[in-house]
C-alpha positions as CSV (number, residue, x, y, z in Angstrom):
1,X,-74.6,-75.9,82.6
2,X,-77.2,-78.1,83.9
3,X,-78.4,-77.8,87.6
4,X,-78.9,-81.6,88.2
5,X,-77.5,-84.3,88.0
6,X,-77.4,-87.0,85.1
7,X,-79.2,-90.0,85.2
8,X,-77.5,-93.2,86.8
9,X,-76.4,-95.5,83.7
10,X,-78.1,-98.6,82.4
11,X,-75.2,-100.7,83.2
12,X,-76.4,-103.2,80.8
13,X,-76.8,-101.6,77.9
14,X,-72.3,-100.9,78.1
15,X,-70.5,-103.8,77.4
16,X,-67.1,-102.0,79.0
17,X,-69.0,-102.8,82.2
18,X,-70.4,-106.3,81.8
19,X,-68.1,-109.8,81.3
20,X,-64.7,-109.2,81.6
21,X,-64.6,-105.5,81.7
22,X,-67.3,-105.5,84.9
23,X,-65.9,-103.6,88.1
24,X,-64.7,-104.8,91.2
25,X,-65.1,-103.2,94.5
26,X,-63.5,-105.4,97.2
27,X,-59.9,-104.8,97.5
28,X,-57.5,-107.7,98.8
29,X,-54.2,-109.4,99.9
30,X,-53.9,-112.6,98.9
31,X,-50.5,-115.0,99.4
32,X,-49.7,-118.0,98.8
33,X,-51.2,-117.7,94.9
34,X,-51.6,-121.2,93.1
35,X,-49.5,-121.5,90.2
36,X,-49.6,-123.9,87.6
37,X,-45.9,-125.0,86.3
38,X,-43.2,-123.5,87.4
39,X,-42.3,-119.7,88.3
40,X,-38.2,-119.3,86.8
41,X,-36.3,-118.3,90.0
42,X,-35.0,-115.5,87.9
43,X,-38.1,-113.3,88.3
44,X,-38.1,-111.1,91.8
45,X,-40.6,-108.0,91.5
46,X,-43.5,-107.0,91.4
47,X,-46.1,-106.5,88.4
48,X,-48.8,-104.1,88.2
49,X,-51.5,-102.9,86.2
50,X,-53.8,-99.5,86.0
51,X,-57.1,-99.6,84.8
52,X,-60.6,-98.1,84.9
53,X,-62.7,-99.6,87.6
54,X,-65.5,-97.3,88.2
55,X,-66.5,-97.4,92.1
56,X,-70.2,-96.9,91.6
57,X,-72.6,-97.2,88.8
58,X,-71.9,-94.3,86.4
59,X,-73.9,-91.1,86.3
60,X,-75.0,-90.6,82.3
61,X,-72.3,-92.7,79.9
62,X,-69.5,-94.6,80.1
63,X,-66.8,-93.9,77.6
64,X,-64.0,-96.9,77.4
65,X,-61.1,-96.5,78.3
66,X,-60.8,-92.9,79.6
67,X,-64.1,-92.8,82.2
68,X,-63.7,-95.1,85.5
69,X,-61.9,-94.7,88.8
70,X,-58.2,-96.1,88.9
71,X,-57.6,-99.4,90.5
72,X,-53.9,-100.9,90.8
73,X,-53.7,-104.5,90.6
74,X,-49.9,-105.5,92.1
75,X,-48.7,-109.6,91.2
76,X,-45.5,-110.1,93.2
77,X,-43.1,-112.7,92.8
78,X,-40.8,-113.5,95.3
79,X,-38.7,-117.1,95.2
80,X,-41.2,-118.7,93.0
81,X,-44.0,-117.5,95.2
82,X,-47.0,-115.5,94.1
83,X,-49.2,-113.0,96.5
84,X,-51.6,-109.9,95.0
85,X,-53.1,-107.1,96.1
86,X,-55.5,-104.4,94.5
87,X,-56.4,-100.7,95.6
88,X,-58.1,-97.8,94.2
89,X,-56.5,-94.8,93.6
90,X,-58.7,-92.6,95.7
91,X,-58.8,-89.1,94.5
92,X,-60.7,-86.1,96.5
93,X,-63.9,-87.0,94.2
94,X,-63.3,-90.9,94.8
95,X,-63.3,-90.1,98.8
96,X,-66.8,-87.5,98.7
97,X,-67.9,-90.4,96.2
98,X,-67.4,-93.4,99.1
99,X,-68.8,-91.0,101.7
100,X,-72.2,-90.5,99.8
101,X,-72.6,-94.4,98.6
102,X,-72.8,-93.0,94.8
103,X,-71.6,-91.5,91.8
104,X,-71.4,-88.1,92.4
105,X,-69.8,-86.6,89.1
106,X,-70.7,-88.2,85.2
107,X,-67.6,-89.0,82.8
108,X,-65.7,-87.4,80.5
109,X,-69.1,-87.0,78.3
110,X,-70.6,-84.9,80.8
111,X,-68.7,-81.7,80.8
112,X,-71.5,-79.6,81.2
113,X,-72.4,-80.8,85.0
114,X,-70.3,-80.2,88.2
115,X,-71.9,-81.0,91.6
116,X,-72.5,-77.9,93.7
117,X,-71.2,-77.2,97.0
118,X,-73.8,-78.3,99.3
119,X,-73.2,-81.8,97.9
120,X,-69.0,-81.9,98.0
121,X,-68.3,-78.9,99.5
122,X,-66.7,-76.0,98.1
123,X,-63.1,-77.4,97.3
124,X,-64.5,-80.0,95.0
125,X,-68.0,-77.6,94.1
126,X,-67.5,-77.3,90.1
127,X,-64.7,-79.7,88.9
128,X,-64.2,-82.4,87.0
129,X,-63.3,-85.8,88.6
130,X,-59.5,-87.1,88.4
131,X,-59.7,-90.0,86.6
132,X,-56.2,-91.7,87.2
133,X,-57.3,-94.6,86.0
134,X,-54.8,-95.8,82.9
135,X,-50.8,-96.5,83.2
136,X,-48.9,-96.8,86.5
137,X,-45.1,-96.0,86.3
138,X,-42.2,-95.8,88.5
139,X,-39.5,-93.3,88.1
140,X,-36.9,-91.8,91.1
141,X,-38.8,-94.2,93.7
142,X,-42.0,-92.5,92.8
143,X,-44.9,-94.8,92.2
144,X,-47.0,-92.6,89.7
145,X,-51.5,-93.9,88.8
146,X,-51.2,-91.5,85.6
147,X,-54.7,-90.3,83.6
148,X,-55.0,-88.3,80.8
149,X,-53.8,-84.9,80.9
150,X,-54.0,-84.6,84.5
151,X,-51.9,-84.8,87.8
152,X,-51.2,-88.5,88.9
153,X,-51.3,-89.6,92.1
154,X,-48.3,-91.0,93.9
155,X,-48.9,-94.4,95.8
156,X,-47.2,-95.6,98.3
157,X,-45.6,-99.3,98.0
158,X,-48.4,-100.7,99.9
159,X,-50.3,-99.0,97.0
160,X,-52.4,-96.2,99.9
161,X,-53.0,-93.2,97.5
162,X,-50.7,-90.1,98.7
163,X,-52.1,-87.5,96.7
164,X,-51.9,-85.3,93.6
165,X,-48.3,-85.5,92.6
166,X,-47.1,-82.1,91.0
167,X,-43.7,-82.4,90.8
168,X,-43.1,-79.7,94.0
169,X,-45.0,-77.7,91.8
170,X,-43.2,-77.6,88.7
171,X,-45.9,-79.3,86.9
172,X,-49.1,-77.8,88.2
173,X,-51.0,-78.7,85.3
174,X,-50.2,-82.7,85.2
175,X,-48.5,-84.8,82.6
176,X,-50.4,-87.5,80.2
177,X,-50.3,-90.9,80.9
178,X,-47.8,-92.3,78.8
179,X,-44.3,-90.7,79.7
180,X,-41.3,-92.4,78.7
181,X,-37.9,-93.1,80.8
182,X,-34.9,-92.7,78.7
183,X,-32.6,-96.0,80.1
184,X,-29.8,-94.2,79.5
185,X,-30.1,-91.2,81.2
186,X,-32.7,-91.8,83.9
187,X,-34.6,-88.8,82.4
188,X,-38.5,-89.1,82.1
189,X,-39.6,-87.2,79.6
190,X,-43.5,-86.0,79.9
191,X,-46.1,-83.8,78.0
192,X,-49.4,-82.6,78.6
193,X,-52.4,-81.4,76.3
194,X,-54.7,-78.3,77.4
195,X,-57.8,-76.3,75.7
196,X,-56.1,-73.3,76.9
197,X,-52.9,-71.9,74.8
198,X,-49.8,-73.1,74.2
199,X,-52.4,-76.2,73.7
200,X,-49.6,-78.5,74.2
201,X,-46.2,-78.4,76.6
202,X,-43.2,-81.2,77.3
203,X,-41.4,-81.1,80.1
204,X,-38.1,-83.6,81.8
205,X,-37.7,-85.2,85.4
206,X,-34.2,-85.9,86.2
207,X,-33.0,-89.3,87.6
208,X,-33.5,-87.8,90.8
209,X,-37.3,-87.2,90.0
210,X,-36.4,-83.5,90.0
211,X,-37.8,-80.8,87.1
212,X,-34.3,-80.6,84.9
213,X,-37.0,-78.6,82.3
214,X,-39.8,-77.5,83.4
215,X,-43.1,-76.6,81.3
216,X,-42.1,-75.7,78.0
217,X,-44.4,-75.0,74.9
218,X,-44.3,-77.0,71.8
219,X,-44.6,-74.2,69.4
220,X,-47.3,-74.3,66.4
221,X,-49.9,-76.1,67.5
222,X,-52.8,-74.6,66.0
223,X,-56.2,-75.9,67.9
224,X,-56.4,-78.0,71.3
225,X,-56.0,-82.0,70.4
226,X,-56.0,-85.3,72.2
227,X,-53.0,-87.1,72.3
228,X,-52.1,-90.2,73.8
229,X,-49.0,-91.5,73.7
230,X,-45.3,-90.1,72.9
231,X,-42.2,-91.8,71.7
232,X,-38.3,-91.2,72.9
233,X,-35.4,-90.9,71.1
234,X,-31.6,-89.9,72.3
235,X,-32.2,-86.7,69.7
236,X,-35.9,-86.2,70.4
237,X,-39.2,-86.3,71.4
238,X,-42.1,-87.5,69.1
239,X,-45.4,-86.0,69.2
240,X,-48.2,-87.4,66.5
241,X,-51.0,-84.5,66.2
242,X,-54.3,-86.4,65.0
243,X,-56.6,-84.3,63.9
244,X,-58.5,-85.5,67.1
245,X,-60.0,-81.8,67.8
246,X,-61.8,-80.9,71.5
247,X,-64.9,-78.8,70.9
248,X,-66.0,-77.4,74.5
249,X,-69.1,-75.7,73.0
250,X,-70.5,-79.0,71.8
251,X,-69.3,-80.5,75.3
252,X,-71.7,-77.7,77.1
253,X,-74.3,-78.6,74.7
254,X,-74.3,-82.3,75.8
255,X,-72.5,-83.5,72.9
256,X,-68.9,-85.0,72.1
257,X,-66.6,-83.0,73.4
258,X,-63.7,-84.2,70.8
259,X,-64.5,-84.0,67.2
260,X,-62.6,-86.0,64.1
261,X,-61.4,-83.8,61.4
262,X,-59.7,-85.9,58.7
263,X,-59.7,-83.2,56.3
264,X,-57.0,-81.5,58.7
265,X,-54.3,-84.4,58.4
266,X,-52.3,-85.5,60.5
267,X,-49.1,-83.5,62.2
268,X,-45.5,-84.4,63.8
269,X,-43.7,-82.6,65.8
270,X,-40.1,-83.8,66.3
271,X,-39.0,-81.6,69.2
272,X,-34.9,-81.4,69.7
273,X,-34.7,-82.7,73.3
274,X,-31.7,-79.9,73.6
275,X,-34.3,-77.2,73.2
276,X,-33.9,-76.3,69.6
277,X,-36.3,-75.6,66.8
278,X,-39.3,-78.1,66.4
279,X,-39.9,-79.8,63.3
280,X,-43.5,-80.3,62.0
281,X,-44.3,-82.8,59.7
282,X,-47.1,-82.9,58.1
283,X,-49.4,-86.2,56.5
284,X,-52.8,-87.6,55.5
285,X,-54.6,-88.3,58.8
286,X,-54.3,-90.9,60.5
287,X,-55.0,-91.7,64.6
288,X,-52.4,-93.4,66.9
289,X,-53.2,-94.5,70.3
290,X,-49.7,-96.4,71.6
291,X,-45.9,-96.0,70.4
292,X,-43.9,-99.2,70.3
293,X,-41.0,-97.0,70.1
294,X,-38.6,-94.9,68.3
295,X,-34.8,-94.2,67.2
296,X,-32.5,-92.1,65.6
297,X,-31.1,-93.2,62.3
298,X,-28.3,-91.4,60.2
299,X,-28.4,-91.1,56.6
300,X,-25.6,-91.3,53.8
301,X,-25.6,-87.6,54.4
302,X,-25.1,-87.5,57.9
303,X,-29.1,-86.1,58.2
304,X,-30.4,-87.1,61.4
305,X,-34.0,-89.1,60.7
306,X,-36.5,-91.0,62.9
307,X,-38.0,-94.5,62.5
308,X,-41.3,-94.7,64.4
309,X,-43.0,-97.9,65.4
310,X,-46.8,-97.7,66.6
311,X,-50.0,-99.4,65.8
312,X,-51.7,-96.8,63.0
313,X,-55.4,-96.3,62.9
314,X,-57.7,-94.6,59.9
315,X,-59.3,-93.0,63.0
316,X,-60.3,-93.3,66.6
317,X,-62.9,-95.8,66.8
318,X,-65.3,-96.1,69.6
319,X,-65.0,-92.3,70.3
320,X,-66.4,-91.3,67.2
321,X,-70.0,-91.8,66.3
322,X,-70.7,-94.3,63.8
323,X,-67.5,-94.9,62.7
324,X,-65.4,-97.9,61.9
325,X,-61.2,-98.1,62.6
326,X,-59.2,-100.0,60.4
327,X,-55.3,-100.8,61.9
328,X,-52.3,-101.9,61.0
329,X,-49.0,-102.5,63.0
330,X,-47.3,-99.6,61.4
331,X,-43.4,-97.9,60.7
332,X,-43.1,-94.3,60.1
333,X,-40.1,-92.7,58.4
334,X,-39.6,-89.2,59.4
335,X,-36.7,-86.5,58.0
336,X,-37.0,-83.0,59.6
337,X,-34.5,-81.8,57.4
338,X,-36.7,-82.1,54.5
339,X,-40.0,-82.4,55.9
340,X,-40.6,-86.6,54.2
341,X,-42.9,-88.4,55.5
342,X,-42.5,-92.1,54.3
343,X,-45.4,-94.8,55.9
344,X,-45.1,-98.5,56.0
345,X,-47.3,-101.4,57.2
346,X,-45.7,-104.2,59.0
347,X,-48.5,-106.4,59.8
348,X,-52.0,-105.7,58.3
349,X,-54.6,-106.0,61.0
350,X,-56.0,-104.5,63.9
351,X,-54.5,-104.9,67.1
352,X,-53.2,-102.4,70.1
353,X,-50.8,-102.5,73.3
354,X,-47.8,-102.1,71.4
355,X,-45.1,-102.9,74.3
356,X,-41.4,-103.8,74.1
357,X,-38.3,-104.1,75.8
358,X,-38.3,-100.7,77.9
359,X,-34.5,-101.0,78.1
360,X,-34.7,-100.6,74.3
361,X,-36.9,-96.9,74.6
362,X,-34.8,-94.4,72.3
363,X,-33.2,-97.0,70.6
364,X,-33.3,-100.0,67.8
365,X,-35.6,-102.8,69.4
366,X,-35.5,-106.8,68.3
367,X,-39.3,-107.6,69.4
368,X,-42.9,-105.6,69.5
369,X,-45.2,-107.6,71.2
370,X,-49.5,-106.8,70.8
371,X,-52.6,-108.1,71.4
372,X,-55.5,-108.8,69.1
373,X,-58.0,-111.2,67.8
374,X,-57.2,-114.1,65.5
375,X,-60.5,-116.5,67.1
376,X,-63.9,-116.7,66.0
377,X,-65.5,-114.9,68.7
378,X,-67.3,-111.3,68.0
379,X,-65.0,-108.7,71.0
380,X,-65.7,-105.1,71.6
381,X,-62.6,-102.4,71.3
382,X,-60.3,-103.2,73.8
383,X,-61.0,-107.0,74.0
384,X,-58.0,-109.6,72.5
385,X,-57.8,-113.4,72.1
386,X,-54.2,-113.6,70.7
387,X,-50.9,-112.0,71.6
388,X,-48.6,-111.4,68.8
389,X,-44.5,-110.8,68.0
390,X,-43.2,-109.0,65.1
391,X,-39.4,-110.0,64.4
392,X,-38.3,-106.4,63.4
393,X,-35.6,-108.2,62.0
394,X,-37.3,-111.2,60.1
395,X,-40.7,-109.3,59.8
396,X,-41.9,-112.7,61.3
397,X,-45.3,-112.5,63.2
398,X,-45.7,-114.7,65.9
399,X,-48.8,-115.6,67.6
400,X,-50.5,-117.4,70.6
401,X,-54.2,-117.9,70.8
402,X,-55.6,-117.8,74.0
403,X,-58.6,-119.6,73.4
404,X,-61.1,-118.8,76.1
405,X,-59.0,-116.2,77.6
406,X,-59.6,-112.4,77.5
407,X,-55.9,-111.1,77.0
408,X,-54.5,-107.8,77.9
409,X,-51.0,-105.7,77.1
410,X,-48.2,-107.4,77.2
411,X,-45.4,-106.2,79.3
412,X,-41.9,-107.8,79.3
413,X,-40.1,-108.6,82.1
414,X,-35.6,-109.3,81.4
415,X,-34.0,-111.5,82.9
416,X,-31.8,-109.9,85.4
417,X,-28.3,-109.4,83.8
418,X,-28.9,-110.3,80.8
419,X,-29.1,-108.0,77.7
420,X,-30.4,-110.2,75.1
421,X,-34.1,-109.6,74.6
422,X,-34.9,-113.0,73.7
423,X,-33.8,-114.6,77.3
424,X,-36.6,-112.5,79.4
425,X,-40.6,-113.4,79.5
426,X,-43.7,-111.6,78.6
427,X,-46.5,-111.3,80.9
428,X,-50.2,-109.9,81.2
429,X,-53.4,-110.6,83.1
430,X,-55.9,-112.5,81.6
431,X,-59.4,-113.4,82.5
432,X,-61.5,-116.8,81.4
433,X,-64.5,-115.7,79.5
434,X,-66.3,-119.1,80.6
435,X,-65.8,-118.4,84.5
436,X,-64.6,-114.7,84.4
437,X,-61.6,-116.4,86.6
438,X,-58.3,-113.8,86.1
439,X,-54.6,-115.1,86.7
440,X,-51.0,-113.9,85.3
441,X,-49.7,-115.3,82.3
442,X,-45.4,-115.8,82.1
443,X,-44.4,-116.3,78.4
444,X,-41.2,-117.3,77.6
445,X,-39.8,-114.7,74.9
446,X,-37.2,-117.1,73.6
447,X,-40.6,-119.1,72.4
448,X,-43.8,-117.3,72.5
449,X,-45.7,-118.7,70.5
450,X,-45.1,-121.9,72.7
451,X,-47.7,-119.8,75.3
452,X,-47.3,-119.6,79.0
453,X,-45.2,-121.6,81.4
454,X,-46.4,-120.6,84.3
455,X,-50.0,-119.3,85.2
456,X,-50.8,-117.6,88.6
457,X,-54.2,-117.5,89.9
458,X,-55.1,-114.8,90.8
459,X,-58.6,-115.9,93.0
460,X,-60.4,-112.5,92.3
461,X,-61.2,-111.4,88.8
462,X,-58.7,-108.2,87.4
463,X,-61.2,-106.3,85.2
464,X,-60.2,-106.1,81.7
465,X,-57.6,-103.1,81.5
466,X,-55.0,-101.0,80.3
467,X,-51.9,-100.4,80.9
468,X,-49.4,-102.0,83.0
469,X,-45.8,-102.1,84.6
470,X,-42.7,-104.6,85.8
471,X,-41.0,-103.5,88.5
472,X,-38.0,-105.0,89.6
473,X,-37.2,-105.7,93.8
474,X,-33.4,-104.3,92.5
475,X,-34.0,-101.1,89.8
């Protein structure tokens, strides 16, 4: 364990912190947005987006996207009227942080240094920093900054952070930060990832927000892994196992604390969400950061299977040294009856943010909507100049190239009332790489490719992000 502290960053030498991706530290309340063309009266609620936003200059490295401090970004729309408001999501670290006027703990890349308690005091003496910093979601009224495997924090709707949010202590350990609401039910269904066994647990939140199933193994994981993202279906929840393996020895040592091991492969678990058996299946490797989503189908036979949709990568780039990710928008065929594992490729290129319809979670959806690079320009991980549409129907990719713009995830936002997926918009924040000017992009889905309709200014810049949120005024 080293005794001092890691050196403050070169902020120049990470391009996650210049351009678009730089911080921001003045939080504000702006009405009265300007918007070019013409908000549809339709839209009433409130978008907003979580994303790492580190306070002060880091201590050591900077690893994109899971370092940074949380900021919430909120875009409300109200009668064709704009307003916005940012916050940070201030943890206990975030708070001794602001009181000393610097970075008092490294990333995720320094595992092997805790400040002591003369600096923080002896509550925070020898932890690691909460580092809510990547999804926001909503579920039973709860407002919910979510990191990765941690405890979010609950904000209030004026976006003031309320504190660690632990489910009345049902989930002590936290949840990941990309949960998934079942529309039908109400349920959210949650998992977390440990270096401790079991390794890896699910749990269920009621409609209510109360624990309906509370922290429950997923037997035969073999060795502590990272894993992102989940999908939903009404039989149940999918879990991909990358070969993505933590190594806390080489963490103490100063090195990566997660190490790629193709040579493993890559495991599924489809866990029954009634509690039953769970079914691993097993495949070359392969890494997966986002689910578009998953459903049941039934075979000839009346075999239960599951189609999964998610963007497929030949491993994690960016958080392995020296390599280089290939990706592909991808389909996975899954039968736990016989353990087949059929793969398909539905559009061959990199891109990321998966997102659809989240009335369609658990079951068939029309549209997955992404964000990539089609443009000329050279963009680090994370960066996008286009967003896409596959047609799961058609297999038809549509595109709209942003030009200048930095893009980020889209999020889609239905028109209330109406089912059809087509009659809604698609939004996301993006930022002018000329100016570094940010506003809110609304897309018509009936046309995407026909680009925005309406474009909010936003006045202050919204740092290049992750992952984001439509709330409706009526849920």
């Amino acid at each position: 364990m080293l005794t001092s502290a890691p050196g403050l960053l070169d902020v120049s030498t990470e391009p996650h912190l210049q351009g678009a991706f730089a911080p921001v530290v003045d939080e504000v309340d702006v009405s009265d947005l300007s918007v070019e063309g013409e908000l549809p009266a339709e839209i009433d609620g409130d978008y907003i987006r979580n994303g790492p936003n580190p306070r002060f200059t880091p201590l050591g490295a900077y690893i994109y996207p899971l370092d940074g401090d949380g900021m919430l970004h909120r875009v409300r729309i109200r009668d064709r009227r704009a307003s916005r408001s940012n916050r940070f999501v201030r943890t206990p670290a975030l708070v001794a942080e602001e009181a000393a006027g610097r970075a008092l703990w490294p990333g995720i890349a320094g595992l092997n240094y805790s400040p002591d308690a003369d600096e923080v005091g002896a509550d925070l003496a020898g932890t690691m920093k909460d580092l809510p910093g990547i999804n926001v979601i909503r579920h039973a009224g709860r407002l919910l900054a979510l990191g990765e495997s941690c405890n979010p924090f609950l904000m209030s709707p004026q976006l003031a952070t309320l504190g660690r949010e632990t489910f009345g202590g049902t989930l002590p350990a936290g949840i990941t930060a990309h949960p998934k609401v079942d529309p039908v039910t109400g349920e959210m269904v949650v998992f977390c990832y440990g270096l401790e066994p079991p390794f890896l647990t699910w749990a269920v939140l009621g409609r209510d927000g109360s624990t309906v199933r509370g922290v429950t193994p997923v037997e035969g994981v073999r060795r502590p892994s990272m894993i992102h993202d989940m999908a939903l279906t009404p039989s149940y929840v999918v879990l991909v196992v990358g070969p993505f393996f933590f190594d806390i020895a080489a963490a103490m040592r100063g090195g990566s604390p997660l190490a790629w091991e193709p040579d493993q492969g890559t495991r599924i678990a489809l866990i029954p969400r009634d509690g039953g058996r769970v079914s691993w299946l097993e495949t070359d490797a392969f890494w997966m950061w986002h689910t578009a989503n998953a459903h049941d189908v039934t075979s000839a036979s009346g075999t239960t299977g599951v189609v999964l949709d998610y963007v497929r990568w030949s491993m994690p780039g960016g958080l392995v040294p020296g390599g280089t990710a290939s990706g592909s928008l991808a389909r996975i065929h899954l039968q736990p009856a016989t353990g087949a594992v059929r793969h398909e490729t539905l559009v061959d290129r990199n891109m990321e943010f998966p997102r659809v319809d989240d009335r369609a979670i658990t079951r068939s959806h029309p549209v997955i909507a992404t964000a990539l690079k089609t443009g000329p320009r050279q963009l680090i991980s994370g960066d996008a100049d286009t967003l896409g549409w596959y047609d799961t129907t058609t297999g038809f990719f549509s595109l709209w190239y942003a030009g200048d713009l930095s893009v980020g995830e889209p999020t889609y936002i239905p028109e209330p009332g109406v089912a059809d997926q087509h009659r809604g918009w698609w939004t996301t924040i993006a930022t002018d790489r000329t100016d570094l000017t940010s506003r809110l992009l609304i897309i018509p889905a009936a046309d995407p490719a026909s680009g925005p309709l309406a474009t909010v200014r936003l006045l202050q810049r919204v740092p290049a992000g992750l992952h984001g949120a439509w709330l409706p005024t009526k849920e």
